[in-house]
FIZADO-321140 format. One line per field, with one value per residue: x, y, z of N, C-alpha, C, CB in turn; residue in one letter; residue number from 1. Coordinates in pm, whole numbers, plus 50000, padded with zeros to 5 digits. Glycine has a CB too. Example, Ala and Ser with C-alpha at 12.3 -4.5 7.8 and 13.67 -1.06 7.14 Angstrom:
BEGIN
n_xx [51319; 51285]
n_yy [49431; 49775]
n_zz [50780; 50708]
ca_xx [51230; 51367]
ca_yy [49550; 49894]
ca_zz [50780; 50714]
c_xx [51320; 51290]
c_yy [49670; 50003]
c_zz [50780; 50787]
cb_xx [51131; 51408]
cb_yy [49553; 49940]
cb_zz [50905; 50572]
residu [a; s]
num [1; 2]
***
This chain:
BEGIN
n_xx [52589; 52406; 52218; 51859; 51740; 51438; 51190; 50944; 50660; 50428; 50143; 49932; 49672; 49573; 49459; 49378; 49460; 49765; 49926; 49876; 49932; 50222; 50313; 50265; 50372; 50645; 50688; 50652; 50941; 51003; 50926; 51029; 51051; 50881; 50840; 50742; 50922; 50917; 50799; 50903; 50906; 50991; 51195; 51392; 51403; 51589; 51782; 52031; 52064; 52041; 52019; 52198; 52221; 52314; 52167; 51820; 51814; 51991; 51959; 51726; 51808; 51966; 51801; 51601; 51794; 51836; 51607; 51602; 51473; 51616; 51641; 51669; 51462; 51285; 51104; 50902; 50629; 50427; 50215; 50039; 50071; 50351; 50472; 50505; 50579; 50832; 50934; 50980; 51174; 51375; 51676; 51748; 51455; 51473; 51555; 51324; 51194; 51245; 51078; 50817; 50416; 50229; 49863; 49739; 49367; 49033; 48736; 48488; 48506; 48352; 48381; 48630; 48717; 48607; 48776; 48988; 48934; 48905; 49138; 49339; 49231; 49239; 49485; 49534; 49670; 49716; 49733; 49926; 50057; 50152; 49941; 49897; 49672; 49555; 49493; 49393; 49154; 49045; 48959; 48775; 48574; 48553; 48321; 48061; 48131; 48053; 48159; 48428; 48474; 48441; 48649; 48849; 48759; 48774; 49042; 49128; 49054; 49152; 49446; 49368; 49320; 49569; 49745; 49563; 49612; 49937; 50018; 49882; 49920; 50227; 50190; 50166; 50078; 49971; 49924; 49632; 49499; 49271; 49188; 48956; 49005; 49226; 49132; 48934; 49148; 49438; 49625; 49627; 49616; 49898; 50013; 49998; 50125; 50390; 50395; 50351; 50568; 50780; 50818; 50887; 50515; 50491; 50632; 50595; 50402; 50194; 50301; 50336; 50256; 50005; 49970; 50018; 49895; 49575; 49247; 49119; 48813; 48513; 48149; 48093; 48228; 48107; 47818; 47859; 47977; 47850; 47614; 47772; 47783; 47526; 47461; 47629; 47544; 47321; 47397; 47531; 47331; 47171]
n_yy [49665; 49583; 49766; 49680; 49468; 49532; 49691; 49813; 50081; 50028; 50219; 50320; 50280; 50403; 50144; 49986; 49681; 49659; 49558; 49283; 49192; 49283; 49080; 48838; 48891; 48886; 48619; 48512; 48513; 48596; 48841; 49061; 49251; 49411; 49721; 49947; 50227; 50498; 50690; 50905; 50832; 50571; 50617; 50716; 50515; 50322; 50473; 50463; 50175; 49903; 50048; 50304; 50643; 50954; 51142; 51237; 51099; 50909; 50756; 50609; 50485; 50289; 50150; 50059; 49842; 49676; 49570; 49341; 49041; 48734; 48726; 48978; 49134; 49452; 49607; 49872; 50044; 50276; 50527; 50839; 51083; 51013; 50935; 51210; 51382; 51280; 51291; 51524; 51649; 51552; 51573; 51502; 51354; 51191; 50948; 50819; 50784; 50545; 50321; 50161; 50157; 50054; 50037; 50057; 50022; 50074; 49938; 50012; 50248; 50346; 50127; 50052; 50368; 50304; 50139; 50267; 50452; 50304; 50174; 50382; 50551; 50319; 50287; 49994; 49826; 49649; 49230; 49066; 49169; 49186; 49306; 49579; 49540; 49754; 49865; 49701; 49698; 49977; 49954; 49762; 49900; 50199; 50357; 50474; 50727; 50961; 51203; 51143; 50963; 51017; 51268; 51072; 50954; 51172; 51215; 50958; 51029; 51227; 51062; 50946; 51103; 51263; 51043; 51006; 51235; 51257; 51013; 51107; 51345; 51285; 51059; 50801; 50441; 50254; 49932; 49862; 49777; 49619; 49621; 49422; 49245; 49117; 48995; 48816; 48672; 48573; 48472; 48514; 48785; 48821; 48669; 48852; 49038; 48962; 48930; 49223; 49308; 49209; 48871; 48572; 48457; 48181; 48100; 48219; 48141; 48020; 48008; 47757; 47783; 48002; 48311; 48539; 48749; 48866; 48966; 49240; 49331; 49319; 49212; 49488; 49679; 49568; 49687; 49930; 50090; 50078; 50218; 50478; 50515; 50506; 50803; 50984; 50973; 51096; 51340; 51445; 51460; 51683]
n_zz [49540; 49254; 49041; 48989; 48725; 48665; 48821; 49074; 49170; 49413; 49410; 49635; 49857; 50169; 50360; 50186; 50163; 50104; 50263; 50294; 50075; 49944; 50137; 50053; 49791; 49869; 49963; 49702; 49591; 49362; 49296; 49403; 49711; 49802; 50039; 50277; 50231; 50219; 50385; 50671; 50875; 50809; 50700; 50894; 51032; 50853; 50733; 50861; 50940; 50677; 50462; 50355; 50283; 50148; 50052; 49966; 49694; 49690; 49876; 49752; 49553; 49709; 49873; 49671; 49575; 49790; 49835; 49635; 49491; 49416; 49099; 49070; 49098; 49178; 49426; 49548; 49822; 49848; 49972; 49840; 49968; 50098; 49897; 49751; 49933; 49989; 49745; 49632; 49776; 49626; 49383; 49125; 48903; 48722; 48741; 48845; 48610; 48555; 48712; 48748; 48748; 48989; 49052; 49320; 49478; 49652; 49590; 49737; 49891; 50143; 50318; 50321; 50427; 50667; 50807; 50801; 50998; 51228; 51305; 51299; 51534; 51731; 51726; 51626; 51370; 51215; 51180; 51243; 51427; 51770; 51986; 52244; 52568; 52584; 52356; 52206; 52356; 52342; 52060; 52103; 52209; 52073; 51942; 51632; 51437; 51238; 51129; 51162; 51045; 50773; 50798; 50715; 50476; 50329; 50311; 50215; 49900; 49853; 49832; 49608; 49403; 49380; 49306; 49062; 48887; 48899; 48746; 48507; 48430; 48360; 48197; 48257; 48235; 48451; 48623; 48729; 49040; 49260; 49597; 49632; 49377; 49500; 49654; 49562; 49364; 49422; 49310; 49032; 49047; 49086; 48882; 48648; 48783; 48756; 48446; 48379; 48496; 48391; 48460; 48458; 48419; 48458; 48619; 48922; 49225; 49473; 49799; 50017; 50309; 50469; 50439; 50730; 50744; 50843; 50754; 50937; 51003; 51107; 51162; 51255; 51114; 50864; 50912; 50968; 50776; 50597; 50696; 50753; 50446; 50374; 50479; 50422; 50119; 50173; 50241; 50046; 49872; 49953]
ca_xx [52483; 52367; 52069; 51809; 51693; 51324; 51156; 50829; 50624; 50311; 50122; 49902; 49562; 49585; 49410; 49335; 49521; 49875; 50030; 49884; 49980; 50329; 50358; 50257; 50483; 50763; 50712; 50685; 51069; 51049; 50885; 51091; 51065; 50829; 50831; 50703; 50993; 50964; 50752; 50919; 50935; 51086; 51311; 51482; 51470; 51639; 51921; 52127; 52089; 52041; 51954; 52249; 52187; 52359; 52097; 51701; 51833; 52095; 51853; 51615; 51873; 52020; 51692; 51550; 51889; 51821; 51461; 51585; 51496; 51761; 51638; 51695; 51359; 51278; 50985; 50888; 50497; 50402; 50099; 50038; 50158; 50463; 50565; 50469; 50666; 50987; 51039; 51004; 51317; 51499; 51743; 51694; 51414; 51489; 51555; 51192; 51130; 51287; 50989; 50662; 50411; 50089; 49805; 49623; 49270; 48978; 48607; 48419; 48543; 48326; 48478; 48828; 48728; 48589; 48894; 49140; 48896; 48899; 49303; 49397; 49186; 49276; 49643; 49527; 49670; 49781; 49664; 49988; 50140; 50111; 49946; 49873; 49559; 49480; 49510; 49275; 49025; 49021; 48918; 48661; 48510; 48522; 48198; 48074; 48132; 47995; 48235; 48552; 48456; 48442; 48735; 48934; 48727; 48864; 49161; 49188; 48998; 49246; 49523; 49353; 49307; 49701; 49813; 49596; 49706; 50067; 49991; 49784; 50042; 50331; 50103; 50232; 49989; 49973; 49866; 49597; 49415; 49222; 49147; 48826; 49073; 49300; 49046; 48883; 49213; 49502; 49708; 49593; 49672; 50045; 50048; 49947; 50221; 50444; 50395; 50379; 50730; 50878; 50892; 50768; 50405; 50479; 50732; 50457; 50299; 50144; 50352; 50220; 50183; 49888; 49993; 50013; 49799; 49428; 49158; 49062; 48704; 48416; 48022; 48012; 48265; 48012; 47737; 47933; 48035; 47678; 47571; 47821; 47745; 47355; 47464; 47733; 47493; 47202; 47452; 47591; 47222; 47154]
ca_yy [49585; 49609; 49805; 49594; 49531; 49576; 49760; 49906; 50087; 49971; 50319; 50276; 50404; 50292; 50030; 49883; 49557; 49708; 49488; 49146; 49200; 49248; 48964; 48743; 48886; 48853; 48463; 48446; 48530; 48609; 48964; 49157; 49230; 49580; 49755; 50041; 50290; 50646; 50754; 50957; 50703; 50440; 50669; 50747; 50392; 50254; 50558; 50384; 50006; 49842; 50163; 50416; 50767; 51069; 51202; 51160; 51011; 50785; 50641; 50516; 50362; 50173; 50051; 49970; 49756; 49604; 49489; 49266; 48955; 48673; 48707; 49098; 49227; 49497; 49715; 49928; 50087; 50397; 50623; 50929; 51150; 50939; 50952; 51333; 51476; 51270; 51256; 51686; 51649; 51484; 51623; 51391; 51265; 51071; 50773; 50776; 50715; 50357; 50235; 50090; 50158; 49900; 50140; 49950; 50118; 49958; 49981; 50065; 50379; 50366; 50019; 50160; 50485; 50304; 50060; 50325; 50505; 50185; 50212; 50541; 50564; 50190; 50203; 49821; 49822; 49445; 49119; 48990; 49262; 49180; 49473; 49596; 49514; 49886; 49901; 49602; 49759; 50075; 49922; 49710; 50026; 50294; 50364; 50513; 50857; 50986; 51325; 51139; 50860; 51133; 51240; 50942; 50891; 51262; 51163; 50871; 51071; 51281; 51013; 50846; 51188; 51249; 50933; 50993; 51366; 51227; 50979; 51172; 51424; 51202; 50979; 50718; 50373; 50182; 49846; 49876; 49652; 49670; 49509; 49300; 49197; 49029; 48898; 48714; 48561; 48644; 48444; 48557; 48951; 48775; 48691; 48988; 49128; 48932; 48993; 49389; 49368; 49107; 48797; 48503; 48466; 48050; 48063; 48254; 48014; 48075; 47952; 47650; 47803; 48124; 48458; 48548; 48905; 48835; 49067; 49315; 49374; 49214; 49275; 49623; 49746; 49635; 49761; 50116; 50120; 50082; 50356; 50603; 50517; 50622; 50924; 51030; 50977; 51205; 51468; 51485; 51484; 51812]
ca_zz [49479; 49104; 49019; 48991; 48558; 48676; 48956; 49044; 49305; 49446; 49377; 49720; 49961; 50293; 50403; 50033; 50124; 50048; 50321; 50278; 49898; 49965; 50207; 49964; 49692; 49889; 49928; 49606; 49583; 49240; 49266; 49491; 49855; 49878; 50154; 50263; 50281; 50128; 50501; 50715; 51012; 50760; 50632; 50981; 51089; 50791; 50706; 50967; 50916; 50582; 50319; 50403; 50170; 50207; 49952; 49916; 49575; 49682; 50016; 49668; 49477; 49776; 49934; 49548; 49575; 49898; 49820; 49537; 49498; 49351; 48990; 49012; 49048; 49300; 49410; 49713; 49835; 49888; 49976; 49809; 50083; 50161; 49749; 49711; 50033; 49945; 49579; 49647; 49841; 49519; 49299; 48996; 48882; 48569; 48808; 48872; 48490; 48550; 48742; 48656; 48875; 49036; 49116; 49416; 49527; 49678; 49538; 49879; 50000; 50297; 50415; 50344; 50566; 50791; 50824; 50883; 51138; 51353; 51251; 51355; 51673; 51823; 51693; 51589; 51206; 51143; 51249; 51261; 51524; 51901; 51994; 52370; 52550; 52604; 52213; 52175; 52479; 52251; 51955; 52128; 52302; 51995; 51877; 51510; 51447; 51142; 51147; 51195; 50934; 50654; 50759; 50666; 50327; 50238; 50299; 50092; 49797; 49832; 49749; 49445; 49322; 49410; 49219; 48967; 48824; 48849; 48618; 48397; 48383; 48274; 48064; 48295; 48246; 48606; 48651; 48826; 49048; 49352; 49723; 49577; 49339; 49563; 49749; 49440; 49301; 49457; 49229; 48912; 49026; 49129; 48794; 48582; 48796; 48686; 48309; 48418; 48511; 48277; 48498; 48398; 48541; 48492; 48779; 49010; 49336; 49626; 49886; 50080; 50386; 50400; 50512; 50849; 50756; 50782; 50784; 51102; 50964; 51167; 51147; 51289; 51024; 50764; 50961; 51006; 50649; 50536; 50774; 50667; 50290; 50324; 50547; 50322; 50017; 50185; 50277; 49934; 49796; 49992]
c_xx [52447; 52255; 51972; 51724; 51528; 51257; 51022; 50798; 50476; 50220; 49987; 49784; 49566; 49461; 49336; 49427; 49659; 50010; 50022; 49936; 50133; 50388; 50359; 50351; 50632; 50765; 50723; 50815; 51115; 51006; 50971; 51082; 51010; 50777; 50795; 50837; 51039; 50882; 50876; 50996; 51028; 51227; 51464; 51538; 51544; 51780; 52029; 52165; 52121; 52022; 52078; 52191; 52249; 52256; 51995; 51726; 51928; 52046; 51774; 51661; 51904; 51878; 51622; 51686; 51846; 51691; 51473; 51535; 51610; 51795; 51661; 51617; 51327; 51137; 50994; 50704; 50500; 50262; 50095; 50126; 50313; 50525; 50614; 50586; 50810; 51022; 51026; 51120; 51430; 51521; 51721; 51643; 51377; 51490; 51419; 51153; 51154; 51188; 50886; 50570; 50241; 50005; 49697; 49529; 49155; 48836; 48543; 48510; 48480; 48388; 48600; 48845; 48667; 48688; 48999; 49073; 48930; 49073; 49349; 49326; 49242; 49447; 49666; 49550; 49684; 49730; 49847; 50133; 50107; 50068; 49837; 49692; 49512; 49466; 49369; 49122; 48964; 48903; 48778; 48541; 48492; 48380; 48170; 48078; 48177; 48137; 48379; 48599; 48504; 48556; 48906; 48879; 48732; 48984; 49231; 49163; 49141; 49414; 49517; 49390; 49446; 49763; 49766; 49622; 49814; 50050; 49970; 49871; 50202; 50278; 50132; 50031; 50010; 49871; 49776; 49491; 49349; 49201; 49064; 48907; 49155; 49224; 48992; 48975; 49351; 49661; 49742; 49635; 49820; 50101; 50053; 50036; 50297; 50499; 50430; 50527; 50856; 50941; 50812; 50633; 50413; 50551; 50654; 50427; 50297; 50232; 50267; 50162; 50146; 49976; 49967; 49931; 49663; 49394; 49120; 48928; 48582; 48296; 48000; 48081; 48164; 47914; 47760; 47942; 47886; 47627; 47642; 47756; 47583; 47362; 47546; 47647; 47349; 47270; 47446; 47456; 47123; 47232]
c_yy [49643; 49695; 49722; 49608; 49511; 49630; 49891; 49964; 50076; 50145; 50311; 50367; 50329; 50197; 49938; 49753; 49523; 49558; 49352; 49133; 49143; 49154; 48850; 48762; 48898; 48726; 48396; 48398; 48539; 48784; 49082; 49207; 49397; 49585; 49903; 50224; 50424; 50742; 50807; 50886; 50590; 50512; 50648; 50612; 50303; 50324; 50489; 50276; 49986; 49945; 50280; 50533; 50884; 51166; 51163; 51027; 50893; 50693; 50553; 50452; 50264; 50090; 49993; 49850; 49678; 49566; 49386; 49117; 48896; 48704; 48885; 49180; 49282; 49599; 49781; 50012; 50202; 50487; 50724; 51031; 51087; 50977; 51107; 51402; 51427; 51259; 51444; 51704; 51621; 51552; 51587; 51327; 51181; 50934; 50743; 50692; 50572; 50304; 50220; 50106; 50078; 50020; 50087; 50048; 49969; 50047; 50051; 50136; 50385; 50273; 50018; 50248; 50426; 50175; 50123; 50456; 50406; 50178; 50256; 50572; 50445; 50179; 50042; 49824; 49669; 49343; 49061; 49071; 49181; 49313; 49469; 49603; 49637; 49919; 49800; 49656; 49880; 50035; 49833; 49835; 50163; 50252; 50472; 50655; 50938; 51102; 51274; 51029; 50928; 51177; 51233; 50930; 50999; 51269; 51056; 50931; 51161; 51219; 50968; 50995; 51244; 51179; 50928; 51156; 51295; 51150; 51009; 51245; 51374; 51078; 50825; 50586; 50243; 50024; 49815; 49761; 49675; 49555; 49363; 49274; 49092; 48960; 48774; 48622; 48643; 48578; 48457; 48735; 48940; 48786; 48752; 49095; 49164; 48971; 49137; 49460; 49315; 49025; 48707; 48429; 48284; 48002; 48121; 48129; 48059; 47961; 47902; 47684; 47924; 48215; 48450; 48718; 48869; 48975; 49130; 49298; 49278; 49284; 49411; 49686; 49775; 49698; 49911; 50126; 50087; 50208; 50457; 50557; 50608; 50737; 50999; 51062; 51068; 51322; 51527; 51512; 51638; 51913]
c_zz [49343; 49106; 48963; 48861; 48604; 48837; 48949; 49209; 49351; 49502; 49535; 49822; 50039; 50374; 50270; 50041; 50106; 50148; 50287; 50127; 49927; 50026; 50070; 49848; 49726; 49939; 49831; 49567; 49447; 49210; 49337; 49659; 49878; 49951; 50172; 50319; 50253; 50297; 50586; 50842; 50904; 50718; 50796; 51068; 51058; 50735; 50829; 50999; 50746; 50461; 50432; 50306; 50239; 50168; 49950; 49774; 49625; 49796; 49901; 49622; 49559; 49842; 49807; 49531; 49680; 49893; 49701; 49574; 49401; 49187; 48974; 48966; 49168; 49303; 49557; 49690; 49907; 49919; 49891; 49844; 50081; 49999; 49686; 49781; 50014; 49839; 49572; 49676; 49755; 49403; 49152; 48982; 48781; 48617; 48819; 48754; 48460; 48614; 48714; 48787; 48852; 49105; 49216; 49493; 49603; 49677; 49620; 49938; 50081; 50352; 50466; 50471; 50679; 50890; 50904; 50955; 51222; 51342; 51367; 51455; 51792; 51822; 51664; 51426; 51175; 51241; 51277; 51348; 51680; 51917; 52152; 52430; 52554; 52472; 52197; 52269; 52383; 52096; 51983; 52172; 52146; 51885; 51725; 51554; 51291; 51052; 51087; 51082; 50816; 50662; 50716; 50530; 50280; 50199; 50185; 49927; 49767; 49749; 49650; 49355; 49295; 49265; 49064; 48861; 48816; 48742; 48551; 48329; 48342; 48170; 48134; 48262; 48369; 48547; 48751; 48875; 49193; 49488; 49672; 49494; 49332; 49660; 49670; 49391; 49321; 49378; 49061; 48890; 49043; 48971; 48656; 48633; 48771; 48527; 48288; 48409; 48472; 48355; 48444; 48466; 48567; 48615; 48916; 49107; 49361; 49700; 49958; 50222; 50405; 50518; 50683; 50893; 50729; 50784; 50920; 51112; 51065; 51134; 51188; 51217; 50893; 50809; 50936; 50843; 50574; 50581; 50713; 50514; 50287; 50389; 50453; 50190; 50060; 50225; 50167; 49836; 49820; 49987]
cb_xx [52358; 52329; 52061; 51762; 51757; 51259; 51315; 50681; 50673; 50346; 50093; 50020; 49395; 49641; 49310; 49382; 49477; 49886; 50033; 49741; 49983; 50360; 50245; 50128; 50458; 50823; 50645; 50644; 51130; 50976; 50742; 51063; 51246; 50758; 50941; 50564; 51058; 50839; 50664; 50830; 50730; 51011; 51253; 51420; 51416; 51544; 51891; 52109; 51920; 51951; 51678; 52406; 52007; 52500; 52136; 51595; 51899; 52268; 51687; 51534; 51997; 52140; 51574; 51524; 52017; 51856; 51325; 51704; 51396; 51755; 51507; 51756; 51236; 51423; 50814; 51068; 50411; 50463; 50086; 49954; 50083; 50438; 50463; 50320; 50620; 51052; 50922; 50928; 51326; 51470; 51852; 51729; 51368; 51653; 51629; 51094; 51168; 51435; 50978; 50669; 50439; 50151; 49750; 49710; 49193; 49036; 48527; 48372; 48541; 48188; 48498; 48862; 48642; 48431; 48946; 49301; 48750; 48788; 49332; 49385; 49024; 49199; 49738; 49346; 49809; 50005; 49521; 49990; 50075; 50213; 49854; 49957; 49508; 49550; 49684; 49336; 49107; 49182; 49031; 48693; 48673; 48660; 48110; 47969; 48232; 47833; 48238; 48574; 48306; 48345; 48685; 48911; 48596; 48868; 49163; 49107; 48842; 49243; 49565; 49132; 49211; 49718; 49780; 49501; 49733; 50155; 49951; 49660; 50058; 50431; 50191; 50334; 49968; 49862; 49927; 49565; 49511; 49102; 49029; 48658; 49089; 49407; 48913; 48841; 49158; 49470; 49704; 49433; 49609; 50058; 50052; 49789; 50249; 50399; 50269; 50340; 50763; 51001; 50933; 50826; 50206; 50518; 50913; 50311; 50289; 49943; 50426; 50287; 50215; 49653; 49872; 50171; 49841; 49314; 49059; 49083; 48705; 48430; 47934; 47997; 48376; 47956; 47731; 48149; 48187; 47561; 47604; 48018; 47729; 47176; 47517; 47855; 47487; 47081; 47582; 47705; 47141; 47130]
cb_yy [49578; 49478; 49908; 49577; 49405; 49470; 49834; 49812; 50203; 49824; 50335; 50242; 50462; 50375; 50072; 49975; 49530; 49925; 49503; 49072; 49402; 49310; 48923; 48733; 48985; 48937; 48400; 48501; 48436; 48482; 48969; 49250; 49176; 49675; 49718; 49994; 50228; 50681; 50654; 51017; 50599; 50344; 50881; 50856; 50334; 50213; 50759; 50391; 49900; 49741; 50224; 50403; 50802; 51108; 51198; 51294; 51096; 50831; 50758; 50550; 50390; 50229; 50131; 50087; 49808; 49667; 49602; 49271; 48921; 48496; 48615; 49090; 49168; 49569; 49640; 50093; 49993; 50445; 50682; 50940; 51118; 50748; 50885; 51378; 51463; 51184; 51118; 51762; 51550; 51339; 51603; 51329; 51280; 51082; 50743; 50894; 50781; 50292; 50227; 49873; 50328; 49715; 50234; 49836; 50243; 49866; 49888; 49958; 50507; 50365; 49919; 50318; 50640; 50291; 50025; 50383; 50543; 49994; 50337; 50672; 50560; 50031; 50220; 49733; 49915; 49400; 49004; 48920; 49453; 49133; 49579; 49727; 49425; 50002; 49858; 49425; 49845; 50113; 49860; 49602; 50092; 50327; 50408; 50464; 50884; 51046; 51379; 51105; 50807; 51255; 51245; 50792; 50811; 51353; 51117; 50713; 51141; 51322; 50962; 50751; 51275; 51156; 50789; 50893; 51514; 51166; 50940; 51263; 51510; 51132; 51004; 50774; 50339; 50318; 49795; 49996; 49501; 49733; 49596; 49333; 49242; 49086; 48979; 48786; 48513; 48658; 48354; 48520; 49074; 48595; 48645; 49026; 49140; 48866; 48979; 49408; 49383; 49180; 48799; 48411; 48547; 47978; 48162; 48280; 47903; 48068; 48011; 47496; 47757; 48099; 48580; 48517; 49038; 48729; 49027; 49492; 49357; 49176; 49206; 49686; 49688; 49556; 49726; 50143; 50020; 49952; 50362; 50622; 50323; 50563; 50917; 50909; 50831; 51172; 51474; 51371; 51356; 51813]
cb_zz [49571; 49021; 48942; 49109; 48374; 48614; 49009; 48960; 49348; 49584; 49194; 49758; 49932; 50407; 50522; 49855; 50025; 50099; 50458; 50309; 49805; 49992; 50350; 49925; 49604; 49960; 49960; 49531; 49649; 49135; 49302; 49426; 49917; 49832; 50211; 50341; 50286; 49888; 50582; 50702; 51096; 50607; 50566; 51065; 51119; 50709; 50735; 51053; 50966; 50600; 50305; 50410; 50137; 50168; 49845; 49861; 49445; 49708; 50156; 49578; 49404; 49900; 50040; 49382; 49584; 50014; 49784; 49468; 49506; 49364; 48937; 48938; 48970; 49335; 49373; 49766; 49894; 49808; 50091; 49819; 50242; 50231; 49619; 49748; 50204; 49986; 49377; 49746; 49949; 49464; 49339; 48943; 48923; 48468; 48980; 48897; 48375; 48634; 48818; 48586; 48957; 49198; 49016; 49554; 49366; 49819; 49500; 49984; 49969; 50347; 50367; 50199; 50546; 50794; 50698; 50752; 51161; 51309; 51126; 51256; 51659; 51750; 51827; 51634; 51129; 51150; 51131; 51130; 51516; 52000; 51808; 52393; 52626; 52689; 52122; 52233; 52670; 52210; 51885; 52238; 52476; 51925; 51997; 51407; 51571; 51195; 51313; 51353; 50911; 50659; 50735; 50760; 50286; 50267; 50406; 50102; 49817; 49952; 49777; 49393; 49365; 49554; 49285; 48937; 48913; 48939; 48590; 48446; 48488; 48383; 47860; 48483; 48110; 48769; 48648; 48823; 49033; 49292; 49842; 49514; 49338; 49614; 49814; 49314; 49135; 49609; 49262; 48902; 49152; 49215; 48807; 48619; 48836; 48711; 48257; 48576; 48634; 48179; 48623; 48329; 48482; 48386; 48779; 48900; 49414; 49668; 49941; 50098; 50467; 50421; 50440; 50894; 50632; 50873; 50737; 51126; 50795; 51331; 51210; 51431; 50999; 50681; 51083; 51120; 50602; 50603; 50933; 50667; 50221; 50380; 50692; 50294; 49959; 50295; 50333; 49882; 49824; 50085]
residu [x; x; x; x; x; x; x; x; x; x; x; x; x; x; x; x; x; x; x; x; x; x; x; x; x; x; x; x; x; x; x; x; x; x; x; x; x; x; x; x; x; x; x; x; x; x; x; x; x; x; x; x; x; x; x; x; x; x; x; x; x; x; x; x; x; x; x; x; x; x; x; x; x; x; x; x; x; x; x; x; x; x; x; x; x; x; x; x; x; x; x; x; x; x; x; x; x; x; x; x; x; x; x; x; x; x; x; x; x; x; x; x; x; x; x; x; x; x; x; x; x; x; x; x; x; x; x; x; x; x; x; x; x; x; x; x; x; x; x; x; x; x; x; x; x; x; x; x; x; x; x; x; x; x; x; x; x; x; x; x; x; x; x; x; x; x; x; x; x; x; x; x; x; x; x; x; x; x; x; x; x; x; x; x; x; x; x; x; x; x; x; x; x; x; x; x; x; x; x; x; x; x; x; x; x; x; x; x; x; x; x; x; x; x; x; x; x; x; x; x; x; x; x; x; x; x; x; x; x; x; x; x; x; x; x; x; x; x]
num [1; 2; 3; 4; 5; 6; 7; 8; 9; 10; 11; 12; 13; 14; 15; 16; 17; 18; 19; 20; 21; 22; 23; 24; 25; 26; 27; 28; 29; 30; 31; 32; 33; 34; 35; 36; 37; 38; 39; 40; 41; 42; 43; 44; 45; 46; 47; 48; 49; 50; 51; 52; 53; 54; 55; 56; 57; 58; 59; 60; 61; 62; 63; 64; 65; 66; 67; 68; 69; 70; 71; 72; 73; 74; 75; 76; 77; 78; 79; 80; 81; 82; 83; 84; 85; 86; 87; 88; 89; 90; 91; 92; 93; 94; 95; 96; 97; 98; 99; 100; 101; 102; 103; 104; 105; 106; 107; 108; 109; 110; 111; 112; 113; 114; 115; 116; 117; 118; 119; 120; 121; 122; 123; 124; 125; 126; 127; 128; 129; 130; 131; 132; 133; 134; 135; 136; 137; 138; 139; 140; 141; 142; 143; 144; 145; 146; 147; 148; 149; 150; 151; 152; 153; 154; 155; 156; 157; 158; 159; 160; 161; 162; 163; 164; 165; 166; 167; 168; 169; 170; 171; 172; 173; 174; 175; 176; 177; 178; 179; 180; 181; 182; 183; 184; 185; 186; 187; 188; 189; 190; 191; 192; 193; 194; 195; 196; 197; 198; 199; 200; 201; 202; 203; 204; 205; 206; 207; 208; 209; 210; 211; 212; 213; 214; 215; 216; 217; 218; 219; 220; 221; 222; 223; 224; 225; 226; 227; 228; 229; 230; 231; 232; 233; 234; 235; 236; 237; 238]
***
C-alpha cells in the first residue's frame, strides 16, 4: 500500500469524546479511518491480522496505511500514555514529523473524571458495546467517591500536561478542539479538520444516518461532577 500524502493523529484524553469523533470521521470517508492503535492491547491484537510490523516503526507505517481512506488520507488516536510508551520503543523518529496532530481535550475536568471513574470501575465504556449485566449492575450500584474521582482527574492532568510539553518542545501547532466543541457543531469541527489536513472541507457531510455512540452521562454524573468540583476547589483552597 502507498503511504498515505496526508495523515494525522488525534492527540487525545480519555473520555473527551475521542470515540464518537472518530466514528463520525470515518463515515465521512474522506478523513481517514482513526483508530485507536499505538495501546498495548491494540498493538498485540492487530500484529497478527491486518498491521503486520517486525519493528515499532514498521507496525506505524503499515497501520497509517491501513487506515486510509480512498482519497489517501489517514490518521490514528492516541492517549498520552499510549503515544509516550510506544514512540520510546522507535528507532526513527523523523516519520513522526510527517503528521499533523488534532489536540482533543474537554473543558470540565470534573465531568471527564468523573466519566472515566464510572468507566474504569463498571467496565461500561461505550454505548454501543453489549456489555454484561453484572457490568451494567456495577455501574448502577457504584456510588461517589471523592478519593477515587481525583484520582482519575490527575490522571487526565497529567495527559494534557504530557501532550502539551511535546508540543511545546517541537514547536509543533495542534488543531485543537474540544468535547463541548463537538457537541455544539459537530460538522463545523469535521470541517476545520478538513482544511487542517488539506481536504476539501466542501466534500465534508454528516452521514444520514446518526452514530451509533451516544452519551453514558445521566443526572448523577452531573450531580457527582458538581460535587467533586466544590470539594476539589475547597481542598485546593486549603
Amino acid at each position: 500500500m502507498p503511504e498515505p500524502r496526508s495523515r494525522y493523529i488525534i492527540a487525545m484524553t480519555p473520555r473527551s469524546g475521542s470515540t464518537y469523533l472518530c466514528d463520525v470521521i470515518k463515515n465521512t470517508r474522506r478523513l481517514g479511518i482513526p483508530q485507536e492503535i499505538l495501546g498495548a492491547i491494540a498493538v498485540a491484537s492487530r500484529i497478527g491480522k491486518n498491521v503486520p510490523g517486525r519493528t515499532p516503526d514498521e507496525y506505524l507505517r503499515n497501520g497509517i496505511r491501513v487506515a486510509r481512506t480512498a482519497n489517501n488520507v489517514s490518521g490514528l488516536k492516541a492517549s498520552w500514555f499510549q503515544f509516550e510508551n510506544f514512540t520510546q520503543a522507535m528507532a526513527d523518529f523523523r516519520y513522526l514529523n510527517g503528521f499533523k496532530f488534532v489536540y482533543l481535550t474537554r473543558r470540565d475536568l470534573a465531568a471527564q473524571a468523573v466519566s472515566l471513574y464510572r468507566a474504569t470501575s463498571s467496565e461500561v465504556f461505550h454505548s454501543h458495546v453489549a456489555h454484561s449485566e453484572t457490568a451494567l449492575a456495577k455501574l448502577e450500584a457504584l456510588k461517589y467517591d471523592y478519593q477515587a474521582i481525583k484520582y482519575w482527574y490527575d490522571h487526565i492532568v497529567a495527559q494534557e500536561k504530557g501532550w502539551q510539553r511535546y508540543f511545546y518542545e517541537r514547536r509543533i501547532y495542534p488543531y485543537c478542539l474540544s468535547y463541548e466543541d463537538i457537541e455544539d457543531d459537530i460538522l463545523t469541527v469535521l470541517k476545520r479538520l478538513a482544511v487542517y489536513i488539506d481536504v476539501d472541507p466542501n466534500n465534508i457531510l454528516l452521514p444520514s444516518a446518526p452514530s451509533t455512540i451516544q452519551k453514558l452521562r445521566d443526572g448523577r454524573s452531573r450531580e457527582w461532577a458538581q460535587r467533586f468540583q466544590n470539594q476539589l476547589g475547597l481542598s485546593l483552597a486549603h
